[in-house]
C-alpha positions as CSV (number, residue, x, y, z in Angstrom):
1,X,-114.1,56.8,-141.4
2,X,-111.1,58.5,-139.8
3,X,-112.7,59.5,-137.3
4,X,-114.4,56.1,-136.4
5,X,-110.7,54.8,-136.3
6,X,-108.9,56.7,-134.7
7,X,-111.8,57.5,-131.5
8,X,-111.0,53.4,-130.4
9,X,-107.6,55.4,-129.0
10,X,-108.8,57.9,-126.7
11,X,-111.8,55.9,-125.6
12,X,-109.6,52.8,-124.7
13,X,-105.9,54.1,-123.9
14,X,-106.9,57.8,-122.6
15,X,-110.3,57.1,-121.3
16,X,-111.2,53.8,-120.3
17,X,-108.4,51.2,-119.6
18,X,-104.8,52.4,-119.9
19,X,-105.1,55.4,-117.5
20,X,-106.7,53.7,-114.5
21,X,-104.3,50.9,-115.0
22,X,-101.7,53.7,-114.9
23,X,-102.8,54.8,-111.2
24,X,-103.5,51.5,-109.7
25,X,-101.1,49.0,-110.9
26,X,-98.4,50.6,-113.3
27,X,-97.8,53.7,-110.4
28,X,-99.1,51.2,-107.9
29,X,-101.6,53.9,-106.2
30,X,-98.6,56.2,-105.0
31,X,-100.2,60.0,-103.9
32,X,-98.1,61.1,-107.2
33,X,-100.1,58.6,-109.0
34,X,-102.3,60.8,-111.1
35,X,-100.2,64.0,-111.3
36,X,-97.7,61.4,-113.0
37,X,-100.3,60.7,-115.6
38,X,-101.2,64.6,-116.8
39,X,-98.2,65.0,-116.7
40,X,-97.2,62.5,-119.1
41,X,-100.3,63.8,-121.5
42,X,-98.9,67.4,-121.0
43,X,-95.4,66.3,-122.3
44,X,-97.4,65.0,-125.5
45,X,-99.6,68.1,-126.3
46,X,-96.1,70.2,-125.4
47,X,-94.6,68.6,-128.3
48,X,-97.8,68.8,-130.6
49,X,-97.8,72.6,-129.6
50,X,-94.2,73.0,-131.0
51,X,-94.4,70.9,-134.1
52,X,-98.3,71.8,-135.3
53,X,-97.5,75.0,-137.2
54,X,-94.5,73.4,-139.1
55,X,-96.7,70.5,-140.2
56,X,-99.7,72.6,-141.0
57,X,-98.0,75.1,-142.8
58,X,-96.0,71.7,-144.6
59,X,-99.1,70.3,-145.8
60,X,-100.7,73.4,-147.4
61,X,-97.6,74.5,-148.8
62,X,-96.9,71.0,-150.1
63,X,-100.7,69.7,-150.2
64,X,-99.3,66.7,-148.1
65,X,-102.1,66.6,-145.9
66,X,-102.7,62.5,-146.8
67,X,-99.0,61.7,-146.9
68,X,-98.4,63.2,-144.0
69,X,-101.7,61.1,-142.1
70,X,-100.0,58.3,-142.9
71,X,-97.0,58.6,-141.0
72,X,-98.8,60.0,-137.7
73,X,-101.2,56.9,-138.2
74,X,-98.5,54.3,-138.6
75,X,-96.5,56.1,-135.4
76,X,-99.8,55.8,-133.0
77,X,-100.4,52.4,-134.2
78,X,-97.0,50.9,-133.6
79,X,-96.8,52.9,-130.3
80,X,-100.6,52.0,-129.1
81,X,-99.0,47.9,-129.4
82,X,-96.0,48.7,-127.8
83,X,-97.9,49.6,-124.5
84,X,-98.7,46.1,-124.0
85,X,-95.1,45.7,-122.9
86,X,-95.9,47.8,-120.0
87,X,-95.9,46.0,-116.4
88,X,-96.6,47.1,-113.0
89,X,-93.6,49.6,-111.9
90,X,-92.9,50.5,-115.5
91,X,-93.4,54.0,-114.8
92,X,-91.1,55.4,-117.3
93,X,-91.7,53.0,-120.5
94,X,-95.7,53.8,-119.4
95,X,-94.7,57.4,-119.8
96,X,-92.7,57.3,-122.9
97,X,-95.0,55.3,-124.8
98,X,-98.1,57.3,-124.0
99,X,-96.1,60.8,-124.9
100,X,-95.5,59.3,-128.1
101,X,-98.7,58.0,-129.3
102,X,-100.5,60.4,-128.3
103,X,-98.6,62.9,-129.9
104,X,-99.1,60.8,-133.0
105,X,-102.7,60.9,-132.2
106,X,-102.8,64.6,-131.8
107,X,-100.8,65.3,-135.2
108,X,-102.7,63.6,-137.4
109,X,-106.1,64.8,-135.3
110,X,-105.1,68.0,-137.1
111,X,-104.4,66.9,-140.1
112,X,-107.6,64.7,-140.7
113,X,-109.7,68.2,-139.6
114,X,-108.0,70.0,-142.3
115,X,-109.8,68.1,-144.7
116,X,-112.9,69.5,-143.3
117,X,-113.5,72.3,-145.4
118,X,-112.6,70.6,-148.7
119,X,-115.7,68.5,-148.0
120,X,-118.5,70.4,-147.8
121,X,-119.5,74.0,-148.3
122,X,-119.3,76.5,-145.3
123,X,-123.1,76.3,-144.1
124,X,-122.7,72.4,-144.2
125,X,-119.4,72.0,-142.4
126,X,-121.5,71.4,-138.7
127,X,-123.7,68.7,-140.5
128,X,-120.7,67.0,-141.8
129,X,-118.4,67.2,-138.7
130,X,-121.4,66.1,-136.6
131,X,-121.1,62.6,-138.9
132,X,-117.3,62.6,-138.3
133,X,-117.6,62.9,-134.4
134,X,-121.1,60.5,-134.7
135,X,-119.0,57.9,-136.1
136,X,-115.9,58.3,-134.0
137,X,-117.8,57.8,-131.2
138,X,-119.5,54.2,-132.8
139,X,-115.9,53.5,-133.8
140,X,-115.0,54.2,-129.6
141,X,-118.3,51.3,-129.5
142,X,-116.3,49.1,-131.3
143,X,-113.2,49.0,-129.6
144,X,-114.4,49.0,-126.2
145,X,-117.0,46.4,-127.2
146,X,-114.2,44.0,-128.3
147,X,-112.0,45.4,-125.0
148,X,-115.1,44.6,-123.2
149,X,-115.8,41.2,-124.1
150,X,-112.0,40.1,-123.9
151,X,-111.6,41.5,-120.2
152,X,-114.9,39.6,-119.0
153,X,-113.4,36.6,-120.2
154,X,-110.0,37.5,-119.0
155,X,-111.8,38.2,-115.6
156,X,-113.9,34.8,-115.5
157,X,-110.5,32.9,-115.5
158,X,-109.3,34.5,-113.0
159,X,-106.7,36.7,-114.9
160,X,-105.5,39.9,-113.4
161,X,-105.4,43.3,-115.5
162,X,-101.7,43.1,-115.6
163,X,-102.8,40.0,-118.3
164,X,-105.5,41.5,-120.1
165,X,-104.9,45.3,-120.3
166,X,-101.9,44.7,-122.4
167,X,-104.1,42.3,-124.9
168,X,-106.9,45.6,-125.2
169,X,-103.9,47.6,-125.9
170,X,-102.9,45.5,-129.1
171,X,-106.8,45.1,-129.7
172,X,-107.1,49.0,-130.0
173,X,-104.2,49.1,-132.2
174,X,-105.1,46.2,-134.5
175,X,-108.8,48.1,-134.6
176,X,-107.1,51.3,-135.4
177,X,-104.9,49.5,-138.3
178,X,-107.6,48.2,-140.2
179,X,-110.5,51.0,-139.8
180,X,-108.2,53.3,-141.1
181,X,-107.6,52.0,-144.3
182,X,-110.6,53.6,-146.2
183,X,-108.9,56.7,-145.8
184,X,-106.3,56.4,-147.4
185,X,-107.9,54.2,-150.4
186,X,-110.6,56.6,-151.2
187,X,-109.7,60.1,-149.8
188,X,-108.5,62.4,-152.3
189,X,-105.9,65.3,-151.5
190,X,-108.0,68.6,-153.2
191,X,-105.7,70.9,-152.3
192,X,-103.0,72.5,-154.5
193,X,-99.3,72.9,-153.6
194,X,-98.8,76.2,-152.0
195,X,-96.1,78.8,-151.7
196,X,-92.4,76.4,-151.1
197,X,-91.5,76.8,-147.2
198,X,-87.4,76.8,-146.9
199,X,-87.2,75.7,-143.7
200,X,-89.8,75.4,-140.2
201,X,-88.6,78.8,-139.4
202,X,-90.7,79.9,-142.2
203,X,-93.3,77.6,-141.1
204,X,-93.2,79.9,-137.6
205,X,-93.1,82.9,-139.5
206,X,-96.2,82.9,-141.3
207,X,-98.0,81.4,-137.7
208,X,-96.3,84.6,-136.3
209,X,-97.4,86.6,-139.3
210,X,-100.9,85.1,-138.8
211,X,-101.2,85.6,-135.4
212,X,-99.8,89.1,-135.5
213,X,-102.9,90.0,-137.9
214,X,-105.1,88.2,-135.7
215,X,-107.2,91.9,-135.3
216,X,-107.8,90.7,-138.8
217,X,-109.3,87.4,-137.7
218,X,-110.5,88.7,-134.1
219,X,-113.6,86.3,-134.2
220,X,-111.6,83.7,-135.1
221,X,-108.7,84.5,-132.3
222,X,-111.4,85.3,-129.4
223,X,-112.8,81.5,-130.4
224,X,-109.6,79.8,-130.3
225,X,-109.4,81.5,-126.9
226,X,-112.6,80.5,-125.8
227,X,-111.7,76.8,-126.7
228,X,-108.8,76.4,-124.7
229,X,-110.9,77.2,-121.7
230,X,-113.9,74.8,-122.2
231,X,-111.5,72.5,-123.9
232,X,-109.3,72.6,-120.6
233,X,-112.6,71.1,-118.9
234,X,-113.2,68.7,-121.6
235,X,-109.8,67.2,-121.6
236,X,-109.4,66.7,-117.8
237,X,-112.7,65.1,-117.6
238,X,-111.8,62.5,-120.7
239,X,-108.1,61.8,-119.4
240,X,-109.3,61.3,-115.9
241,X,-112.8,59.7,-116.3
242,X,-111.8,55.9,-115.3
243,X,-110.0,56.9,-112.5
244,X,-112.1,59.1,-111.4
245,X,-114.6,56.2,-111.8
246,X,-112.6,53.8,-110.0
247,X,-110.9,56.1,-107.5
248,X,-114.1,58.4,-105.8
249,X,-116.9,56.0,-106.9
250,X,-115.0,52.5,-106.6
251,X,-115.9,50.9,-110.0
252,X,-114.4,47.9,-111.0
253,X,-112.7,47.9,-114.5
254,X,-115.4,45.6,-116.2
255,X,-118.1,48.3,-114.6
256,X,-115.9,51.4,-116.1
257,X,-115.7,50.0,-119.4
258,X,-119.3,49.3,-119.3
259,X,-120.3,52.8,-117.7
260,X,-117.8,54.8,-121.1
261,X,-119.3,51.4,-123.5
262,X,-122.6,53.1,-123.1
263,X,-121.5,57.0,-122.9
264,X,-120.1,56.9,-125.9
265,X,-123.7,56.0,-127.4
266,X,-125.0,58.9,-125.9
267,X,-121.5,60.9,-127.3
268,X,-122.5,59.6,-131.1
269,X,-125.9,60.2,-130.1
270,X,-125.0,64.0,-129.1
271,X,-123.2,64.4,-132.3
272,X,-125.2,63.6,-134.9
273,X,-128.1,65.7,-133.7
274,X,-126.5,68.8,-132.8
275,X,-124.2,68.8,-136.2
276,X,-127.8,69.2,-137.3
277,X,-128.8,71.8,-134.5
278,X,-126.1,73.9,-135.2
279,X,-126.9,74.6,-138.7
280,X,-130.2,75.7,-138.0
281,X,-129.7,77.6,-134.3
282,X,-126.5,78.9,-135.1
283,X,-123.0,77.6,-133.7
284,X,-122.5,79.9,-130.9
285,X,-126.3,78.9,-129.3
286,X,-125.5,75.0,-130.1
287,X,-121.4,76.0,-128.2
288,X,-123.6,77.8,-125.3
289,X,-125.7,74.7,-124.6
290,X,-123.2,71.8,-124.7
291,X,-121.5,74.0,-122.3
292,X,-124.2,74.6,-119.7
293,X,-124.8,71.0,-120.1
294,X,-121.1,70.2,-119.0
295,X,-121.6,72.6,-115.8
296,X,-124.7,70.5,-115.0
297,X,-122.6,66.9,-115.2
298,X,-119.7,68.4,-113.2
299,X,-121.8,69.7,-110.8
300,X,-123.8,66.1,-110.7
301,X,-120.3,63.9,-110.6
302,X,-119.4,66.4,-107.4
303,X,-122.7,65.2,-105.9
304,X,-122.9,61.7,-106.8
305,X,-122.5,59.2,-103.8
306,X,-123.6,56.3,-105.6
307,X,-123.9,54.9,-109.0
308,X,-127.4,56.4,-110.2
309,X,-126.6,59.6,-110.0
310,X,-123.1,59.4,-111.4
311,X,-124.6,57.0,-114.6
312,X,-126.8,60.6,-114.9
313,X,-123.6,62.4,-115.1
314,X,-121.7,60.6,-117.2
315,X,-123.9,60.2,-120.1
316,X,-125.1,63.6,-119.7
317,X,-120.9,63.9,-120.4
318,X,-121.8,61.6,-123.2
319,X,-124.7,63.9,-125.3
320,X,-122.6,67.2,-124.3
321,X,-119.2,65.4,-125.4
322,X,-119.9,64.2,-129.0
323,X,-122.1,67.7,-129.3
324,X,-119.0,70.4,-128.5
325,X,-116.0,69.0,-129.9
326,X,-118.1,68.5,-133.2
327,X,-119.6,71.8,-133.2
328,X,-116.0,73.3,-132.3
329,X,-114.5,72.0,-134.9
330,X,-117.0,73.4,-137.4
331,X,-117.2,76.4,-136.0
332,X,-113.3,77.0,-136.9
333,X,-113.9,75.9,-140.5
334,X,-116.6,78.0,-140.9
335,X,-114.1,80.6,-139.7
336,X,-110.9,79.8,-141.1
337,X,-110.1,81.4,-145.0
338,X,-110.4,78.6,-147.1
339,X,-106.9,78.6,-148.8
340,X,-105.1,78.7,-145.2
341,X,-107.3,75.7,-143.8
342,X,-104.4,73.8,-142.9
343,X,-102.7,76.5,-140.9
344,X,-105.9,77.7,-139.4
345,X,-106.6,74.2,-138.1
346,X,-103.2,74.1,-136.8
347,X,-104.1,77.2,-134.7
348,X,-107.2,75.0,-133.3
349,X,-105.1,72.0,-132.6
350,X,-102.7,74.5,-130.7
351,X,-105.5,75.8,-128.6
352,X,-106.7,72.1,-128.3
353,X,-103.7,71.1,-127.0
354,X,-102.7,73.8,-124.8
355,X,-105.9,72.9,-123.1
356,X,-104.9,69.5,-122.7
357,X,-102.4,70.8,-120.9
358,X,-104.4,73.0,-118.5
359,X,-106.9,71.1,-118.2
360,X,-105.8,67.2,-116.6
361,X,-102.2,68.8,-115.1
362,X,-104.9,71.5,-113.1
363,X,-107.3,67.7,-112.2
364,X,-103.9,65.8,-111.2
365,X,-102.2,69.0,-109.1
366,X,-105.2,69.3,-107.3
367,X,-105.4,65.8,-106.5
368,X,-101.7,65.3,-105.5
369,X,-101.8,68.3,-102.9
370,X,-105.2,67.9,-101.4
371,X,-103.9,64.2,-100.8
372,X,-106.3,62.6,-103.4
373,X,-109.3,64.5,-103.3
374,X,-111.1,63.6,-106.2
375,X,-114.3,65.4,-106.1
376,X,-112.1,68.7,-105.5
377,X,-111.1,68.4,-108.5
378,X,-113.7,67.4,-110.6
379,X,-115.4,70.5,-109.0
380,X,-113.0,72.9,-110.1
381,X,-112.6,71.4,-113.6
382,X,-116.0,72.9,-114.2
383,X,-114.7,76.5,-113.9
384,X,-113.0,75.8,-116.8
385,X,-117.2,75.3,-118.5
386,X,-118.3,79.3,-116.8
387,X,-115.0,81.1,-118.3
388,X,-115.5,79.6,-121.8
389,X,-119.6,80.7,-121.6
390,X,-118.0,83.9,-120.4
391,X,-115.9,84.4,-123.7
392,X,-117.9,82.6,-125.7
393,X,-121.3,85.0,-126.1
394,X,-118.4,87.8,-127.3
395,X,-118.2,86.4,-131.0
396,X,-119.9,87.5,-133.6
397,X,-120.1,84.5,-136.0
398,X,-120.7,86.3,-139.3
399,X,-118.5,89.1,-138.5
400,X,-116.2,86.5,-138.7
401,X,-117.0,84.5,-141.9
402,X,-117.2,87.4,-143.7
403,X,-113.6,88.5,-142.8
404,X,-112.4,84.7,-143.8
405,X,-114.7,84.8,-147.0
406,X,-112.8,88.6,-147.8
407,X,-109.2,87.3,-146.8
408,X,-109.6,84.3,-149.8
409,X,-110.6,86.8,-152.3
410,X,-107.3,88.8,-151.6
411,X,-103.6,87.6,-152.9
412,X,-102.2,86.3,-150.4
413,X,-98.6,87.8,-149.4
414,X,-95.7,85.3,-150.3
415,X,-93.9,83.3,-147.4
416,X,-90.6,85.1,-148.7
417,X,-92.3,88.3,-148.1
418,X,-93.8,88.0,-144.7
């Protein structure tokens, strides 16, 4: 149910609405225009990267997983409303309030995938994260839906978006507001409180400690590695779809939210079957093929000169989007020891992040200096797809579990002693 809250967010705000609007009428179409924007996003994961292993290590040490969901929900709602104060030339309060929500979005991202493994048993973790994502992506349905219907009436009356954009902004957040509450009714906190942290430089110690026995966890470390590259692609292609929508194929916002209104089926779609494909082929196979499928969409975008071919693309983006990021985050559970689940999931967020920094800053740079070449860009996004293939069919998936599986059933070393 999280996960159906929270995706009404990235498909509205980072997706869909607020990020054309950014370009176009905020930034008022200026060359910088969509540099600005990744770059915005990159201050956010910056600040997720630096705060992620002091709140991981928090929560397991102080099983505050819950407690501390609550505060990075309440931060993205009241920050997701405030962007309907934004007008046309409000560069900076644009910027400000998207750093902050979505680094409220990205905390608790990690802190709602910690639960993961507390949930189901190793060999069920793709099933179950294929549900989460499945739903998220209906929950993205939802949102846009009522987005949707508000902005074709907003349009019929003649209003501009500098009306109705800020309205789906406080639509998104009241969405996110209520969905959410199931959570934190019915969700239970399993975990016990760990070894007491003294301060956040222990925090970074025991990522340093963890990373420095990462020859310990090399299937684990080679994975996190491999994500940040195919991540990179993912994220630039999900910050950027709208504009790339509205900017190379000239959509009109009522087609854009229609075009991500019906990928997002196809996302849902994507992950619910292949959480169940990747328990029976295996996760690297079901990471292999959501991959080559991403190379195939960026390669059909590149060629698309009119809507047909690029409705292919995008909802081939749809089946491969729901698919990897579900089968991703498995993947890590299934990889992580189950005592350090918190602090292992902050590694992924880390690698998720850093990738949404590569990822949309590499889109934006390359449209700023090539004077707003679009398709450039999208083209070399899907390098990003071959290098994480490349790394990718280097793990050895049981290897690694049985590492994580040894690692529980040996003491762990006391924070004061690392």
């Amino acid at each position: 149910m999280y996960d159906f809250a929270n995706s009404g967010y990235t498909t509205v705000v980072i997706t869909a609405v607020f990020n054309a609007y950014f370009v176009s009428q905020v930034a008022r179409n200026a060359a910088w225009a969509t540099f600005a924007w990744t770059c915005a996003l990159a201050v956010s994961y910056v600040l997720i990267i630096i705060t992620a292993p002091a709140i991981g290590a928090y929560a397991d040490a102080h099983a505050a997983k819950k407690r501390l969901l609550a505060v990075t929900t309440v931060g993205c709602i009241v920050f997701t409303a405030a962007l309907a104060l934004v007008r046309p030339g409000d560069v900076w309060l644009a910027a400000v309030l998207i750093i902050a929500s979505n680094f409220f979005f990205g905390s608790g991202e990690n802190l709602i995938a910690a639960f993961l493994p507390e949930l189901a048993r190793g060999e069920g973790m793709g099933r179950l994260s294929g549900w989460g994502w499945s739903l998220g992506y209906v929950g993205g349905l939802v949102s846009l839906g009522c987005c949707l219907a508000y902005v074709s009436w907003a349009q019929s009356h003649g209003l501009g978006a500098d009306h109705f954009v800020p309205v789906t902004m406080l639509i998104t957040a009241g969405l996110f507001a209520a969905a959410s509450l199931p959570t934190f009714l019915f969700l239970r906190e399993r975990a016990q409180p760990g070894a007491q942290l003294r301060a956040v430089s222990d925090s970074l110690s025991r990522l340093r400690e963890t990373w420095r026995r990462s020859g310990d966890y090399s299937d684990l470390r080679l994975f996190l590695v491999c994500i940040v590259f195919y991540q990179a692609g993912i994220q630039a292609v999900v910050a950027l779809a709208a504009i790339y929508a509205q900017q190379a194929m000239g959509f009109t916002t009522a087609q854009t939210l229609a075009l991500v209104l019906v990928v997002n089926v196809t996302a849902a779609f994507g992950a619910l079957v292949f959480g169940h494909v990747q328990d029976r082929i295996g996760h690297v196979r079901t990471i292999a093929l959501t991959l080559i499928g991403w190379i195939l969409a960026v390669v059909l975008a590149w060629l698309a000169t009119g809507p047909q071919l690029f409705w292919i693309a995008a909802n081939l983006v749809g089946v491969c989007l729901g698919s990897s990021q579900a089968a991703g985050r498995a993947l890590v559970g299934y990889l992580s020891p189950p005592t350090r689940t918190a602090e292992f999931f902050g590694l992924w967020g880390l690698a998720v992040k850093f990738s949404a920094v590569l990822g949309p800053v590499t889109y934006g740079l390359v449209t700023w200096l090539s004077g707003g070449d679009h398709r450039l860009a999208i083209l070399l996004t899907g390098t990003y797809f071959v290098a994480g293939i490349a790394i990718l069919v280097r793990i050895d998936v049981e290897r690694g579990r049985n590492v994580a599986l040894k690692a529980q059933e040996t003491p762990a070393r006391s924070v004061q002693n690392l």
